[in-house]
KOLKE-412049 format. One record per atom (N, C-alpha, C, O): atom name; x, y, z; residue number from 1; residue in one letter. Coordinates in nm, 4 decimals, padded with zeros to 6 digits. Last residue first. Layout:
REM residues N
<site kero="CA" px="X" py="Y" pz="Z" vexdo="NUM" nunu="A"/>
...
//
This chain:
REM residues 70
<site kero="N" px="01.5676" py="-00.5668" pz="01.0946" vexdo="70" nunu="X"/>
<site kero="CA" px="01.6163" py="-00.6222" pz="01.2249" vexdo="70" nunu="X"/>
<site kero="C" px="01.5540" py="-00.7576" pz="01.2587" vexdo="70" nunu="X"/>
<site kero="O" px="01.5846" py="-00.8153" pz="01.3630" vexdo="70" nunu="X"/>
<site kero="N" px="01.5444" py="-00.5171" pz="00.8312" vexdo="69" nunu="X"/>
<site kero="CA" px="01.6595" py="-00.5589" pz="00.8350" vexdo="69" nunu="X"/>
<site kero="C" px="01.6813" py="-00.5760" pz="01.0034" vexdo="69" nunu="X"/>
<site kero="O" px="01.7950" py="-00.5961" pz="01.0459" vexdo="69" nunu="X"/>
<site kero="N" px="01.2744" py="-00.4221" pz="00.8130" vexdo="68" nunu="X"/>
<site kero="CA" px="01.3082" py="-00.5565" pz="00.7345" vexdo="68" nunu="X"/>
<site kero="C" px="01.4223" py="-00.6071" pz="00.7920" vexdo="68" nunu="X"/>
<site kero="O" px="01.4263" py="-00.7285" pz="00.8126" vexdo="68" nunu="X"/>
<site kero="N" px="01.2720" py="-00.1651" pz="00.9623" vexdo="67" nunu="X"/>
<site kero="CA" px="01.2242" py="-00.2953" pz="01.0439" vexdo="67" nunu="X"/>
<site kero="C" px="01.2862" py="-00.3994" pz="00.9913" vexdo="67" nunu="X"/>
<site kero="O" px="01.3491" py="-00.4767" pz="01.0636" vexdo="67" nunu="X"/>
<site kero="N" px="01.3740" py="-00.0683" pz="00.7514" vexdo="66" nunu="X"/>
<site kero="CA" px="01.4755" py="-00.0362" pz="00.9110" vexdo="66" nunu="X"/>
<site kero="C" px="01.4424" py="-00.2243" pz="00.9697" vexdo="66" nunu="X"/>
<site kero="O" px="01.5063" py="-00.3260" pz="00.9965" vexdo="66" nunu="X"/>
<site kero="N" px="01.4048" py="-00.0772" pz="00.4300" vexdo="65" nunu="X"/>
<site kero="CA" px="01.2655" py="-00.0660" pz="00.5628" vexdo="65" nunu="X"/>
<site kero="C" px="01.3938" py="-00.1125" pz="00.6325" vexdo="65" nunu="X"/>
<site kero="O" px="01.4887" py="-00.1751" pz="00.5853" vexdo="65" nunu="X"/>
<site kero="N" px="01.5949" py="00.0869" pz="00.1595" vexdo="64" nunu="X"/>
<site kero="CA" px="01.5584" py="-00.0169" pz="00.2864" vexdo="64" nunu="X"/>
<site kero="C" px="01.4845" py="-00.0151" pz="00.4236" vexdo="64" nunu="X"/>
<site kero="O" px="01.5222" py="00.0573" pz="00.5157" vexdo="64" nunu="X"/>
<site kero="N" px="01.5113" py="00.2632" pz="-00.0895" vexdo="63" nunu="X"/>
<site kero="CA" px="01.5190" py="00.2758" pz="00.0517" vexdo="63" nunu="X"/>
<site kero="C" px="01.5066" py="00.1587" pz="00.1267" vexdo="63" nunu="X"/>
<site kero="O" px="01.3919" py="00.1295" pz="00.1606" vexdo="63" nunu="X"/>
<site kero="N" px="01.3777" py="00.2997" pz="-00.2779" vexdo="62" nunu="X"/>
<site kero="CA" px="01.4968" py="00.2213" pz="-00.3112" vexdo="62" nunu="X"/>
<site kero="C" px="01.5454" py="00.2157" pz="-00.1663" vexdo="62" nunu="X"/>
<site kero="O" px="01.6406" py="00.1399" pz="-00.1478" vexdo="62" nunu="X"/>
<site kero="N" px="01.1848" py="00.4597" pz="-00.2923" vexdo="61" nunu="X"/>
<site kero="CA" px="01.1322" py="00.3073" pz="-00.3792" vexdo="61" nunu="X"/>
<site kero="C" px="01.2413" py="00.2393" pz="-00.3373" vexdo="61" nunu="X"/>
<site kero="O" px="01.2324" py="00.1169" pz="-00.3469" vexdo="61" nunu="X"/>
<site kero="N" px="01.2930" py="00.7056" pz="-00.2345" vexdo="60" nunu="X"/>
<site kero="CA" px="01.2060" py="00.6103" pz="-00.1306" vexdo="60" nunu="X"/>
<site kero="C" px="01.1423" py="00.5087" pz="-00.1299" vexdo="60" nunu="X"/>
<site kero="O" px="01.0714" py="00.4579" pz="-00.0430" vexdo="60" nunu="X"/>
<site kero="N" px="01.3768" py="00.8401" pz="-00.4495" vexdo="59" nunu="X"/>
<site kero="CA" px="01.4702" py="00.7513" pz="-00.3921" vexdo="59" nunu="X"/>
<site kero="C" px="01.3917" py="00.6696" pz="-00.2946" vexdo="59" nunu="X"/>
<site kero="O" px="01.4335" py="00.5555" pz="-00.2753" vexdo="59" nunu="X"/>
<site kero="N" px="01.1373" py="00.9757" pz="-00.5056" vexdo="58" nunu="X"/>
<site kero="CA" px="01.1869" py="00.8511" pz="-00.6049" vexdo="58" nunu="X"/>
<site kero="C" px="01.2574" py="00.7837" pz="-00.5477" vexdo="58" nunu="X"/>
<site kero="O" px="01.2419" py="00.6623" pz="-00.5612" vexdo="58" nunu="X"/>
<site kero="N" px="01.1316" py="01.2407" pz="-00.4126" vexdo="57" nunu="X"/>
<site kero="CA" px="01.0919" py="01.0968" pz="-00.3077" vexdo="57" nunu="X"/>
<site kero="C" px="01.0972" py="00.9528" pz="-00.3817" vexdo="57" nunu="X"/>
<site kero="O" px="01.0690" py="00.8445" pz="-00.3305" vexdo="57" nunu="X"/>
<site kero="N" px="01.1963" py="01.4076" pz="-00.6002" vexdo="56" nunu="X"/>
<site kero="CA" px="01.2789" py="01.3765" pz="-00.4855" vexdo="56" nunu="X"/>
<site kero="C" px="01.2505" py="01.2561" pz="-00.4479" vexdo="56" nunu="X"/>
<site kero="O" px="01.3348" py="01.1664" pz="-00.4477" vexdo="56" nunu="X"/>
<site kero="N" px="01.0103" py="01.4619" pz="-00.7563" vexdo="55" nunu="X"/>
<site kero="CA" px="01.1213" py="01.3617" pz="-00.7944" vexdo="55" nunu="X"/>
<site kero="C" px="01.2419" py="01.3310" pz="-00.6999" vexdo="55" nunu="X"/>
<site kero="O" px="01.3421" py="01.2610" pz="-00.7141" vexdo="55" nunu="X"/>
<site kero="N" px="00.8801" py="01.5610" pz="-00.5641" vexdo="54" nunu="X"/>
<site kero="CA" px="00.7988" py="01.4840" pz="-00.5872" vexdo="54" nunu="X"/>
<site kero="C" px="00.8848" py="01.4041" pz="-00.6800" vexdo="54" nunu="X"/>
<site kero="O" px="00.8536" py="01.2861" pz="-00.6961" vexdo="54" nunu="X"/>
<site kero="N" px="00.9920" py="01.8211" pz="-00.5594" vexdo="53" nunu="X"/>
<site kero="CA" px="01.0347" py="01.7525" pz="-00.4397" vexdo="53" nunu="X"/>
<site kero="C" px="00.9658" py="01.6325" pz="-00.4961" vexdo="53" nunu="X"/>
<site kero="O" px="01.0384" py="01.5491" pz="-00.4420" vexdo="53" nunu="X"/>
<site kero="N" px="00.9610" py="01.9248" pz="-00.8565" vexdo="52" nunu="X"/>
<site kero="CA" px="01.1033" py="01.8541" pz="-00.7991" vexdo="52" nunu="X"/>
<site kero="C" px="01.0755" py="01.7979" pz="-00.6119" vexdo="52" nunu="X"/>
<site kero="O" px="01.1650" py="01.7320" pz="-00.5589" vexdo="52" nunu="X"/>
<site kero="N" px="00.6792" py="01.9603" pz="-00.7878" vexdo="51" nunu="X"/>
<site kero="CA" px="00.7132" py="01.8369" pz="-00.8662" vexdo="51" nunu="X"/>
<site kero="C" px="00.8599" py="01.8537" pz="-00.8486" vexdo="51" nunu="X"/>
<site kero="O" px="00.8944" py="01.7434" pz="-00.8061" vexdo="51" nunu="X"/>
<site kero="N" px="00.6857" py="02.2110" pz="-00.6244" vexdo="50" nunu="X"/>
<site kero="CA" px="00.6176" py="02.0270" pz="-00.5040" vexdo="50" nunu="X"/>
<site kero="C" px="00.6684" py="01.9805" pz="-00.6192" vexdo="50" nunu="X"/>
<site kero="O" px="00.7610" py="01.9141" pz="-00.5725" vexdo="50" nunu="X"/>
<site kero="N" px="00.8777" py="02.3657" pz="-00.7977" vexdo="49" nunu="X"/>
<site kero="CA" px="00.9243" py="02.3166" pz="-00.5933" vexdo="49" nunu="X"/>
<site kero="C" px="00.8370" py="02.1976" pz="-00.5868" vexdo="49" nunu="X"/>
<site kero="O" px="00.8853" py="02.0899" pz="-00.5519" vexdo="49" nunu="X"/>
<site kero="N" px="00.6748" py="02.4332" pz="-00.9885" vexdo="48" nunu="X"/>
<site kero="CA" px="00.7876" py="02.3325" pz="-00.9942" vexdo="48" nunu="X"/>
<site kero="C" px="00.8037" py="02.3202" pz="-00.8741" vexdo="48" nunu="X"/>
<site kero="O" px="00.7221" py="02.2417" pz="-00.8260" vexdo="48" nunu="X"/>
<site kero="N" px="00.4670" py="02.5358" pz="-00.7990" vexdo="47" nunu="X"/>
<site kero="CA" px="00.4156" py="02.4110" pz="-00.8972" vexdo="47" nunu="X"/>
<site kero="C" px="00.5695" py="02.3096" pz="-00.9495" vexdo="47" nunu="X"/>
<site kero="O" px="00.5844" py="02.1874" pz="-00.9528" vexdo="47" nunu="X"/>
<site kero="N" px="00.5823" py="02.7617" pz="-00.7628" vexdo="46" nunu="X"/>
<site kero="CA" px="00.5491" py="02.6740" pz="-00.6467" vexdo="46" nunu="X"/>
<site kero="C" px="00.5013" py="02.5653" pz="-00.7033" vexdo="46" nunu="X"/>
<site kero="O" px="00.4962" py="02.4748" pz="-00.6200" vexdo="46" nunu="X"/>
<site kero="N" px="00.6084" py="02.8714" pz="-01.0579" vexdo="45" nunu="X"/>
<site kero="CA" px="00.7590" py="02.8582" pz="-00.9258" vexdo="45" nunu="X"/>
<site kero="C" px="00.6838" py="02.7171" pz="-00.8571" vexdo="45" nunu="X"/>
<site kero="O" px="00.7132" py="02.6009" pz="-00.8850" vexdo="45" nunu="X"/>
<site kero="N" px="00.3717" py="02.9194" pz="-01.0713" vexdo="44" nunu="X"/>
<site kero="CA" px="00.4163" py="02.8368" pz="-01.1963" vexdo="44" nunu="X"/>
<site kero="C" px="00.5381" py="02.7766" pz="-01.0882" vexdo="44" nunu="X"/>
<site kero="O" px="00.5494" py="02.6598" pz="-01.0507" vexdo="44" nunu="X"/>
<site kero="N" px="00.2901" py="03.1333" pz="-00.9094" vexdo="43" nunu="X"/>
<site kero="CA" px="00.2263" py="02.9868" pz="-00.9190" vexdo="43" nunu="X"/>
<site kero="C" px="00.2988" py="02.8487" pz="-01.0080" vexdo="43" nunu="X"/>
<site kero="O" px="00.2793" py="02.7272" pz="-01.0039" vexdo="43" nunu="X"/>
<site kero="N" px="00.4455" py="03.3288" pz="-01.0283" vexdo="42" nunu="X"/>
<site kero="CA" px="00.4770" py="03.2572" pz="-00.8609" vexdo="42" nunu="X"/>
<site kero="C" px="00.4008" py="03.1315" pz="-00.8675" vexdo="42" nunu="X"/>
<site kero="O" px="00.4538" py="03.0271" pz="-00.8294" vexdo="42" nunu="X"/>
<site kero="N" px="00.3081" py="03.3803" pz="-01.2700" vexdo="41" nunu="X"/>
<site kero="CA" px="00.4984" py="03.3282" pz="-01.2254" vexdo="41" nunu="X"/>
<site kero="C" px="00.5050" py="03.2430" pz="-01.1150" vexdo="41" nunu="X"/>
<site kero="O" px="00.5499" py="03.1291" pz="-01.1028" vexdo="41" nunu="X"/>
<site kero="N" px="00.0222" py="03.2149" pz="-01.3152" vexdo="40" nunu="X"/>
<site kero="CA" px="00.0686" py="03.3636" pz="-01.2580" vexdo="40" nunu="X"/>
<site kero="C" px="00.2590" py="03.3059" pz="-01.2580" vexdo="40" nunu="X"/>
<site kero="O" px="00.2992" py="03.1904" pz="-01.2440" vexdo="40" nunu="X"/>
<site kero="N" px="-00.0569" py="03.0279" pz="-01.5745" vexdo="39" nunu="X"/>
<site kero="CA" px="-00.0877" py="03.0698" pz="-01.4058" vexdo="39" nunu="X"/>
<site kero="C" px="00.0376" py="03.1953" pz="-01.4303" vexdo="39" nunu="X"/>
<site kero="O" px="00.1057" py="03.2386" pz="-01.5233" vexdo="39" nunu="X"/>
<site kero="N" px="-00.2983" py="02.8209" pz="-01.8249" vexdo="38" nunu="X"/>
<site kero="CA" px="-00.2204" py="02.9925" pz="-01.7767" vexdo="38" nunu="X"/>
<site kero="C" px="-00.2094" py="02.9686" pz="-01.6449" vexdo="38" nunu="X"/>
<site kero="O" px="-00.2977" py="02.9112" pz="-01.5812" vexdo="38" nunu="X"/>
<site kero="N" px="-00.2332" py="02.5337" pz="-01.9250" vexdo="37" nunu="X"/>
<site kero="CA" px="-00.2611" py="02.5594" pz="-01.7892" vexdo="37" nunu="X"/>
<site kero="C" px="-00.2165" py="02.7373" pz="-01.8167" vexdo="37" nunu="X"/>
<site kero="O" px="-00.0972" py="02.7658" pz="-01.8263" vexdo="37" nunu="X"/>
<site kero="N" px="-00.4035" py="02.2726" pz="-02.1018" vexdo="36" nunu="X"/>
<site kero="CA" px="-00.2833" py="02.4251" pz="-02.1363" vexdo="36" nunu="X"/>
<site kero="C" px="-00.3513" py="02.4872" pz="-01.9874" vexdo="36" nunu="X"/>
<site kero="O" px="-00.4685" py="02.4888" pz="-01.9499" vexdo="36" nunu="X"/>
<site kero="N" px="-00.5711" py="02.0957" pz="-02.1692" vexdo="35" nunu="X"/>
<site kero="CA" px="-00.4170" py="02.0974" pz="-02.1156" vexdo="35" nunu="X"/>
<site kero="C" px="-00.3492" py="02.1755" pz="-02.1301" vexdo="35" nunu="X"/>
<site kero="O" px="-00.2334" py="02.1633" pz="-02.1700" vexdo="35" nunu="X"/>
<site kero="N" px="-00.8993" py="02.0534" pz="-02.0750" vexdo="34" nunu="X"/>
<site kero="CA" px="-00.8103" py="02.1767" pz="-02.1460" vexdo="34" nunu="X"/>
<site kero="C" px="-00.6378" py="02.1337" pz="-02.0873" vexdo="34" nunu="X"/>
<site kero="O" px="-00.6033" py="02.1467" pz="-01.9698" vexdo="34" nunu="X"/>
<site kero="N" px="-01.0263" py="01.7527" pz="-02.1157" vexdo="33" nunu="X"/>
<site kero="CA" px="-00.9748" py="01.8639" pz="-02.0464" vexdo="33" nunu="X"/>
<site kero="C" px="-00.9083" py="01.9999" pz="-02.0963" vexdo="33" nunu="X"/>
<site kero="O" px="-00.8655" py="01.9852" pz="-02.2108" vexdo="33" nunu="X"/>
<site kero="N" px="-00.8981" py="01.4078" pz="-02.0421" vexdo="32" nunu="X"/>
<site kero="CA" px="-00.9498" py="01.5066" pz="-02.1351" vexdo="32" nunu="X"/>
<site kero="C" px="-01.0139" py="01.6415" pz="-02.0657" vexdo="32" nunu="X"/>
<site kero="O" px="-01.0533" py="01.6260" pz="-01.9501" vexdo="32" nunu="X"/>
<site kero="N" px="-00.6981" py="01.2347" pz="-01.9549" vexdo="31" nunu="X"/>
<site kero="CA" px="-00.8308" py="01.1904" pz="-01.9251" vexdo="31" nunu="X"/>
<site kero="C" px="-00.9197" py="01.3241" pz="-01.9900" vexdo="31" nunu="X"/>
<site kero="O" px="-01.0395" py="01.3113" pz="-01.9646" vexdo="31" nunu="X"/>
<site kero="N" px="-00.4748" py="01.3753" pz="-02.0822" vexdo="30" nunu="X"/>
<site kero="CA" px="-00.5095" py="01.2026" pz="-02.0779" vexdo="30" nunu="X"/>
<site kero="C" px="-00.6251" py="01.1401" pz="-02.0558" vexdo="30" nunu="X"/>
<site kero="O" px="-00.6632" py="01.0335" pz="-02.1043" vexdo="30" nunu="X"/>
<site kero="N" px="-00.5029" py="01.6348" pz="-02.0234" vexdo="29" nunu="X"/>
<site kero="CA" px="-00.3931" py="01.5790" pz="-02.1392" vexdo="29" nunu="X"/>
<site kero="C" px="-00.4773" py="01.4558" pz="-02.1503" vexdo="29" nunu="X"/>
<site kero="O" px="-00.5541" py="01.4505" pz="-02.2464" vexdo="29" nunu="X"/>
<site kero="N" px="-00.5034" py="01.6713" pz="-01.7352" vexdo="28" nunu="X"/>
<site kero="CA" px="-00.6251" py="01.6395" pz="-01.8333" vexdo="28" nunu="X"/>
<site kero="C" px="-00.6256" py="01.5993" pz="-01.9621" vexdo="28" nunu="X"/>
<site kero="O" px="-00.7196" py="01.5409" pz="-02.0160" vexdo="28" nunu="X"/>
<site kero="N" px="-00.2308" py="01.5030" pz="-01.6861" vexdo="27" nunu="X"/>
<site kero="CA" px="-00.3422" py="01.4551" pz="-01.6691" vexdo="27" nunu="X"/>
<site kero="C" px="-00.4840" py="01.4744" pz="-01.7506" vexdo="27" nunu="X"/>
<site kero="O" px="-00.5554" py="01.3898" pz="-01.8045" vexdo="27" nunu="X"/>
<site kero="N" px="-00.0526" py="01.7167" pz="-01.7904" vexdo="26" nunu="X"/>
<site kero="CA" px="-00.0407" py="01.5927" pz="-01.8487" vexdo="26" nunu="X"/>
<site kero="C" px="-00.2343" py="01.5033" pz="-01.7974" vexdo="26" nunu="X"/>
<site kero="O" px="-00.3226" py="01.4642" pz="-01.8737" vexdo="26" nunu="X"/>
<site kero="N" px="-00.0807" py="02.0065" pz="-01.8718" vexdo="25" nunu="X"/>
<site kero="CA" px="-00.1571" py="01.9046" pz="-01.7826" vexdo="25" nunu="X"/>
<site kero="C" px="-00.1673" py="01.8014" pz="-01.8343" vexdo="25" nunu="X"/>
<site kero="O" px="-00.2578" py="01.7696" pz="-01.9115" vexdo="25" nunu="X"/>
<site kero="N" px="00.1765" py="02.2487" pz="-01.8885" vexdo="24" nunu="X"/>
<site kero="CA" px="00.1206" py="02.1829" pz="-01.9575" vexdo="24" nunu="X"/>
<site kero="C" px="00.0310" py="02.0809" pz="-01.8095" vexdo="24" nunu="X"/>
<site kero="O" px="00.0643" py="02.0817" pz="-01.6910" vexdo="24" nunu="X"/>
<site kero="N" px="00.3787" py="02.4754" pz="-01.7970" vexdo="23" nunu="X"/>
<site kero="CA" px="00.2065" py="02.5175" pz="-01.8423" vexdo="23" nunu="X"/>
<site kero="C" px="00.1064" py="02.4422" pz="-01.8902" vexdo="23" nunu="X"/>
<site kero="O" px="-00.0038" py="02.4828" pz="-01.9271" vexdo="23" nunu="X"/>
<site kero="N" px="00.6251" py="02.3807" pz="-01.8072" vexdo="22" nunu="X"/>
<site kero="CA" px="00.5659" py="02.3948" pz="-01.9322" vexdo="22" nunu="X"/>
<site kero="C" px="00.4393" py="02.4629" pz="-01.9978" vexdo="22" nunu="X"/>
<site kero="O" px="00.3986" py="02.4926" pz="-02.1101" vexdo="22" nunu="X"/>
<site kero="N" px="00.6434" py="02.3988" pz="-01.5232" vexdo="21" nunu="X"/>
<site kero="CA" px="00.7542" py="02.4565" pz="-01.6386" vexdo="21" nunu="X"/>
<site kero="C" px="00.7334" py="02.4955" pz="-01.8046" vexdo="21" nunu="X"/>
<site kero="O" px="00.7820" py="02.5765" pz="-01.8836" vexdo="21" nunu="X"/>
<site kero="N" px="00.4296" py="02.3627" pz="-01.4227" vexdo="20" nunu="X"/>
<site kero="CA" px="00.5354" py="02.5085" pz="-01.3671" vexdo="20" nunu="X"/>
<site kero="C" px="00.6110" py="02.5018" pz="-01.4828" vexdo="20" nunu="X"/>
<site kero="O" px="00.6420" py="02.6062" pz="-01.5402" vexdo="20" nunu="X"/>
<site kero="N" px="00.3174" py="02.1639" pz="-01.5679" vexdo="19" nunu="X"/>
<site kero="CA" px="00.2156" py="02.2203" pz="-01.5232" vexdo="19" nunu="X"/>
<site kero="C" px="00.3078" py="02.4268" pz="-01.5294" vexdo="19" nunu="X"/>
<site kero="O" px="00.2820" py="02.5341" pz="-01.5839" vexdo="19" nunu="X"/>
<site kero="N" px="00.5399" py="01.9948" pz="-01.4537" vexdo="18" nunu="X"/>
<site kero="CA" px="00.5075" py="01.9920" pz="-01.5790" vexdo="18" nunu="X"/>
<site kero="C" px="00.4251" py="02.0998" pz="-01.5992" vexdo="18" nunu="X"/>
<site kero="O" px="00.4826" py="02.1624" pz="-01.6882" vexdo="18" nunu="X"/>
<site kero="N" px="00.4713" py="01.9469" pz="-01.1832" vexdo="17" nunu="X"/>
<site kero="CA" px="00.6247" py="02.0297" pz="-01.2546" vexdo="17" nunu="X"/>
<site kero="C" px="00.5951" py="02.0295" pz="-01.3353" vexdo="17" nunu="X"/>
<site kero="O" px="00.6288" py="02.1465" pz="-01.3536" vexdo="17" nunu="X"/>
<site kero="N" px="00.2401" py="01.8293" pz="-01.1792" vexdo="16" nunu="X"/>
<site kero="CA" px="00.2640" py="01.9718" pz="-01.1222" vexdo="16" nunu="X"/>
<site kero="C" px="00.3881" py="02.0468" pz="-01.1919" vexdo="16" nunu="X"/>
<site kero="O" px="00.3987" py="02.1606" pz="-01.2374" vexdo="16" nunu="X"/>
<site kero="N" px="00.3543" py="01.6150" pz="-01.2689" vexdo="15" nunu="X"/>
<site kero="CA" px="00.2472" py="01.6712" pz="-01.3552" vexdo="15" nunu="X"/>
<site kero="C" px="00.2322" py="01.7929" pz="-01.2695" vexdo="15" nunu="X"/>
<site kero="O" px="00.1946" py="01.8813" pz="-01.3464" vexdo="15" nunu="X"/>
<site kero="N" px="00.5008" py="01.5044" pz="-01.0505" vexdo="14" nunu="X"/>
<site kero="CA" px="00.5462" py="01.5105" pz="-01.2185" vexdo="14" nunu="X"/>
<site kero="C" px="00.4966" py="01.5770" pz="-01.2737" vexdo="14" nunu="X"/>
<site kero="O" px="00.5666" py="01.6343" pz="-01.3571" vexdo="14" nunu="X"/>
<site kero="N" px="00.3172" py="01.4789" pz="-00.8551" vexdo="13" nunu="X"/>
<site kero="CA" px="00.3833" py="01.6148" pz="-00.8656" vexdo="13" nunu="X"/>
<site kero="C" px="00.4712" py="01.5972" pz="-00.9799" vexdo="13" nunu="X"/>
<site kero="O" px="00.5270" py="01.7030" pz="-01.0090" vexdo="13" nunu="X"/>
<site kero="N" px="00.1578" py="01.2631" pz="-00.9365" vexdo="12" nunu="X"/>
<site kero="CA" px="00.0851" py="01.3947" pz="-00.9350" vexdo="12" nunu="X"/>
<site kero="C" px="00.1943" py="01.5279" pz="-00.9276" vexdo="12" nunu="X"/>
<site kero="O" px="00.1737" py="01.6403" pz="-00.9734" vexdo="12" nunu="X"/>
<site kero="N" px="00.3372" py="01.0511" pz="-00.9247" vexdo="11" nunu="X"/>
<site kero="CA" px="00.2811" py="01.1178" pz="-01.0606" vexdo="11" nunu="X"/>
<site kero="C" px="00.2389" py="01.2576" pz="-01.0203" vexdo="11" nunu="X"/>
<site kero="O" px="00.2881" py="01.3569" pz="-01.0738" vexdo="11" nunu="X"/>
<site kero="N" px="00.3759" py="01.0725" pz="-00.6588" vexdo="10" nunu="X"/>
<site kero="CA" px="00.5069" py="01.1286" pz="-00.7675" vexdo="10" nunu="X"/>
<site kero="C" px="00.4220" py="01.1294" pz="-00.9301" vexdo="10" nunu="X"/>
<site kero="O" px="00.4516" py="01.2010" pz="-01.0258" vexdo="10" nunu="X"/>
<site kero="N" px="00.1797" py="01.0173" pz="-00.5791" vexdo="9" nunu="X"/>
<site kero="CA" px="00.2415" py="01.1233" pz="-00.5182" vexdo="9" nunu="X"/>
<site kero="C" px="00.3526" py="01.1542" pz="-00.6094" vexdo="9" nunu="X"/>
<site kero="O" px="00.4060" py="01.2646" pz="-00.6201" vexdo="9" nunu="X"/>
<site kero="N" px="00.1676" py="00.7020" pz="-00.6658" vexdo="8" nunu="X"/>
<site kero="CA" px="00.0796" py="00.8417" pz="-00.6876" vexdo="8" nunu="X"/>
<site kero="C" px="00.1198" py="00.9722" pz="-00.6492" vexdo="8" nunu="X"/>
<site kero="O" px="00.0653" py="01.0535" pz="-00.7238" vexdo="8" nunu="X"/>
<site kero="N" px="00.3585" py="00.5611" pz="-00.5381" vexdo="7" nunu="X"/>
<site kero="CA" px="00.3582" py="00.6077" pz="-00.7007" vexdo="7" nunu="X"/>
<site kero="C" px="00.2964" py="00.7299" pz="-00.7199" vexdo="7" nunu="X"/>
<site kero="O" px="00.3419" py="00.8327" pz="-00.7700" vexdo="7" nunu="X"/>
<site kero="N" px="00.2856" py="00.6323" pz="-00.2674" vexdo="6" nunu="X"/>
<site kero="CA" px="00.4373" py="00.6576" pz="-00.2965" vexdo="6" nunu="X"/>
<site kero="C" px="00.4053" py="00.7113" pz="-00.4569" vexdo="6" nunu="X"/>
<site kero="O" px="00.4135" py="00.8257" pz="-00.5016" vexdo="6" nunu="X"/>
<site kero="N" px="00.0605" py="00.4382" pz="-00.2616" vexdo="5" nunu="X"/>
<site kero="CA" px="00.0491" py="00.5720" pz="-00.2721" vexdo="5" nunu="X"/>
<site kero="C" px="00.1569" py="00.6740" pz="-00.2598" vexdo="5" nunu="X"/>
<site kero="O" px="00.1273" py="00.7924" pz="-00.2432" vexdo="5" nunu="X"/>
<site kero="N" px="00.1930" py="00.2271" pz="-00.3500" vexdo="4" nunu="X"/>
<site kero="CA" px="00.1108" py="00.2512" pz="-00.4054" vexdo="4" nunu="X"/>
<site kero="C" px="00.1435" py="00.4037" pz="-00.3993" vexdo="4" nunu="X"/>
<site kero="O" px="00.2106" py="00.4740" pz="-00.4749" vexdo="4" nunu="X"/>
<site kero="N" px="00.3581" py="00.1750" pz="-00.1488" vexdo="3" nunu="X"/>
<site kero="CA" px="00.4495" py="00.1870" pz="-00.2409" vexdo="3" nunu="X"/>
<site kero="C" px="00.3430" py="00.2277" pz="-00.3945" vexdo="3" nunu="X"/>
<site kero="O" px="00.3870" py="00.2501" pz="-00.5073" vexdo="3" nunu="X"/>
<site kero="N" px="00.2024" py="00.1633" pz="00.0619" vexdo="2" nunu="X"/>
<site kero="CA" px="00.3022" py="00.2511" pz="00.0945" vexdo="2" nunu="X"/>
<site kero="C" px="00.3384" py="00.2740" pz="-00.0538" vexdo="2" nunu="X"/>
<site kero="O" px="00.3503" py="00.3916" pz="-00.0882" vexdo="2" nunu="X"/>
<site kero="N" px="00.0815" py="-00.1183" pz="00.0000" vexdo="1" nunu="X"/>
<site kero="CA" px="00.0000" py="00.0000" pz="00.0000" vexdo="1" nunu="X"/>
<site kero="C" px="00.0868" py="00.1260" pz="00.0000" vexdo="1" nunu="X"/>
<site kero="O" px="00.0389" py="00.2121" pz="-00.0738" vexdo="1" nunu="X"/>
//
């Protein structure tokens, strides 16, 4: 379940960064929608920050559980 909602959290902020850098929505992109996002600078900023932290937590697929190993 962890590693479920791990995935999801990194799609969604893939598509936030995507959203800040490109202006683009991969999501409604896919499930249909307007995919052209206008936002303000600062919105666009804070949209990349959660999708690079959201390629941050990639390493947490690769992370050894504490417990596993006692």
């Amino acid at each position: 379940m962890s590693y479920l909602i791990l995935t999801l959290v990194i799609i969604g902020s893939v598509n936030w960064l995507l959203v800040g850098m490109f202006e683009w929505d991969l999501v409604a992109a896919i499930f249909g929608g307007d995919s052209v996002r206008n936002s303000a600078v600062l919105s666009r900023v804070i949209y990349s920050v959660v999708g690079l932290a959201g390629l941050y937590c990639i390493k947490f697929f690769f992370r050894e559980d504490e417990k596993a190993r006692q």
